[in-house]
N, C-alpha and C positions, 0 to 999 in steps of 0.2 A: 895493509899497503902503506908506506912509507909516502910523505909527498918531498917534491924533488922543486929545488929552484924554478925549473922549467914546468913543473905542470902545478898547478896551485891547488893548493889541498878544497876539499869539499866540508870539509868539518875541521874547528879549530877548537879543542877543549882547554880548557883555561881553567888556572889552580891557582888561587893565592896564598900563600902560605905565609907563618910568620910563628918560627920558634918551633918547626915542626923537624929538627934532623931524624928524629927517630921514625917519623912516619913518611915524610917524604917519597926516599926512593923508592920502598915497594908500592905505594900510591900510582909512581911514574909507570914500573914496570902493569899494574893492574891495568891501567890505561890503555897501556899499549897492547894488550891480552886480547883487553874488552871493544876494542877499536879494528883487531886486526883485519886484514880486508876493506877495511874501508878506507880511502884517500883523507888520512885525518894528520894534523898537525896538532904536537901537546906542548902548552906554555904553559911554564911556571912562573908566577909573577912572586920574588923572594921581595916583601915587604920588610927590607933592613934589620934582619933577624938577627939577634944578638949571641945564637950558638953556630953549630955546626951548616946551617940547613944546606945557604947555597954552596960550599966546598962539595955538601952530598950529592946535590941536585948536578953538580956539573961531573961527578964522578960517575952518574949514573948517564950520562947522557952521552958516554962512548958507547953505550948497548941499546940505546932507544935512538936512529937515528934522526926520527921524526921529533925528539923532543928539544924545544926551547926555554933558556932561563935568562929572563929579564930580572932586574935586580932594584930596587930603589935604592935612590942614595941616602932618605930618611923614609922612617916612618910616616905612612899615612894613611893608613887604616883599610880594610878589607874590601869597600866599596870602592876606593882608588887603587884598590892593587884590580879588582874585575875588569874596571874602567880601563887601564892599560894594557892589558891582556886584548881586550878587544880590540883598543886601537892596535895593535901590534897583530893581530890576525889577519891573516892573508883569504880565509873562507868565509863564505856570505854565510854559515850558519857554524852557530857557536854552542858549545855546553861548556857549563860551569860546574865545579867541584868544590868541595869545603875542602882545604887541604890536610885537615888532621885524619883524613882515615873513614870515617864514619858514614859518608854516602860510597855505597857500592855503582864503581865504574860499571860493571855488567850490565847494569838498567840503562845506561846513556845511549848506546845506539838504537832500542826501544821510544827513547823519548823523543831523538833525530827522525824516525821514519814514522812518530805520531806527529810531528810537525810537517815532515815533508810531505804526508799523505793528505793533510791536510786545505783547506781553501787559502789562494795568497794571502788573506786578510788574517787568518791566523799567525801569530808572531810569535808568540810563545807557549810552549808543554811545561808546566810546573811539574815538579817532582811533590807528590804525600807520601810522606815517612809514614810507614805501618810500625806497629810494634818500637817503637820509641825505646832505643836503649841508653836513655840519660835518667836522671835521679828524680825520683814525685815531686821536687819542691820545682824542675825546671819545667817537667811537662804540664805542671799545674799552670806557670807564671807561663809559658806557650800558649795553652789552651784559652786563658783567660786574654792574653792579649792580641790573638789569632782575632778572638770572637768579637772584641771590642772594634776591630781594624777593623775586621768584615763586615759588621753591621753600618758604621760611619761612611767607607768608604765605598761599599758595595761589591766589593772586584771577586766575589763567589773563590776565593783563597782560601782554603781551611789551614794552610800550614805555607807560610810564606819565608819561615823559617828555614825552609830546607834549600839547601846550597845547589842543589842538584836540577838542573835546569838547560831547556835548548831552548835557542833563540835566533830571529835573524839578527843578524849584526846589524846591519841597517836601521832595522825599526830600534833597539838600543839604541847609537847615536842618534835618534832622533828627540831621544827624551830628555826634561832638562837634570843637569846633573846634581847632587849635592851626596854628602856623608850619608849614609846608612840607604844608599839609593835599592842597593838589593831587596833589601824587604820589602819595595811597595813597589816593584815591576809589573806586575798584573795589573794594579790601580793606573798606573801610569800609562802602561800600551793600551789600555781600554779609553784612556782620555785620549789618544791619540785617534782613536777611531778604528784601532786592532782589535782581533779576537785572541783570547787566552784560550788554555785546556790543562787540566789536569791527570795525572797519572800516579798509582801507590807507586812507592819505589820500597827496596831495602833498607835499614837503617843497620849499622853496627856498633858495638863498642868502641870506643876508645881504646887503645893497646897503647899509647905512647904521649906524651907531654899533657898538655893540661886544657882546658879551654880560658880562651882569653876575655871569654864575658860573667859577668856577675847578674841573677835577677836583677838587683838594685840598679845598676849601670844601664840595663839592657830599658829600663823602666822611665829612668829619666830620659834617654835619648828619644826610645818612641812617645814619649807626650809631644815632645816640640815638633818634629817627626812629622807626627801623625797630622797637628795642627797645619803646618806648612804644608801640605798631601790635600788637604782638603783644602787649603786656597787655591793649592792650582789647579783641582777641579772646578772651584767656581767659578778662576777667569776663562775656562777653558770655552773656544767657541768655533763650532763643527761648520765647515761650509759645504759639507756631503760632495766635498769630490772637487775636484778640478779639469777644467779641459785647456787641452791649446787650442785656440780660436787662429 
């Protein structure tokens, strides 16, 4: 089911993409496969791609008429292109997609009705990739820094890596924002006083462009990352609830 100006979609999936023409469009149509029936709306966030992507994404969206392409006008990395996706969502509850291809859409409304089945307090279903179809030296540099994040910060994540994710939008703007914010959403909506869940999902190959992180890169960013993650658990301070008086 297509959502219409007039009646506002119930699920907004969001894709950030960047340098993906070749994977893109059938990414949109998968979506829209794996969606159907349900009142969903799909964004594309084109994070100022330097090939084909968004001419593709806007060609494909005279057959998807549920899907939307927002565009930056620079570069600003994967966790700002999430970030405006979600502002730009019309639905209280959002999934997230890696846009190269690799998390299978089909698991997403699975993840939607383990959230929505779930207690208010619950905010977000993690997607665990099974069977990891990337190279030993990445699932190595994964596994090892999965383990380090999870013991430091506690947030019970075994794979925070994975793109593939439902959430309420709400409890998202809630949280404060910075670079590389995806990878420590569980830590984060738990400081907030949320409940997380987990779920395997599918993982696939790659069929088209490249990835845009390196171990080394991926390695520097989460040291400072992580440090900053766990200050703002320290300041963090629970007043169990609020009433109107």
């Amino acid at each position: 089911m297509a959502s219409s100006p007039d009646i506002p979609p119930e699920i907004s999936v969001v894709v950030p993409v960047f340098d993906e023409e070749g994977a893109a469009p059938t990414l949109a149509r998968e979506i829209a496969a794996a969606f159907t029936g349900r009142n969903a709306e799909i964004i594309f966030v084109d994070d100022a791609s330097r090939d084909g992507t968004r001419a593709a994404l806007k060609a494909v969206a005279a057959e998807i008429p549920q899907l939307r392409v927002v565009g930056h006008r620079r570069n600003a990395g994967q966790s700002r292109a999430i970030r405006t996706g979600v502002l730009a969502a019309r639905a209280p509850i959002v999934v997230t997609l890696d846009g190269d291809g690799q998390n299978d859409p089909a698991d997403g409304p699975a993840l939607v009705d383990s959230l929505l089945a779930g207690p208010p307090e619950l905010a977000l279903v993690g997607g665990e990739r099974v069977k990891r179809q990337d190279s030993q030296a990445k699932k190595l540099a994964s596994r090892i820094g999965n383990g380090v994040r999870k013991r430091l910060l506690k947030d019970a994540a075994n794979d925070t890596g994975c793109g593939l994710k439902a959430f309420r939008r709400e409890a998202f703007l809630r949280l404060p924002y910075f670079d590389h914010i995806h990878r420590y959403l569980p830590a984060l909506m738990l400081r907030e006083g949320y409940r997380v869940d987990f779920r395997p999902v599918n993982h696939r190959h790659r069929q088209t462009g490249r990835s845009k992180y390196t171990n080394l890169g991926r390695l520097t960013a989460s040291l400072s990352d992580l440090v900053g993650v766990m200050w703002l658990q320290s300041r963090a301070r629970d007043p169990g609830g609020a009433d109107e008086l």
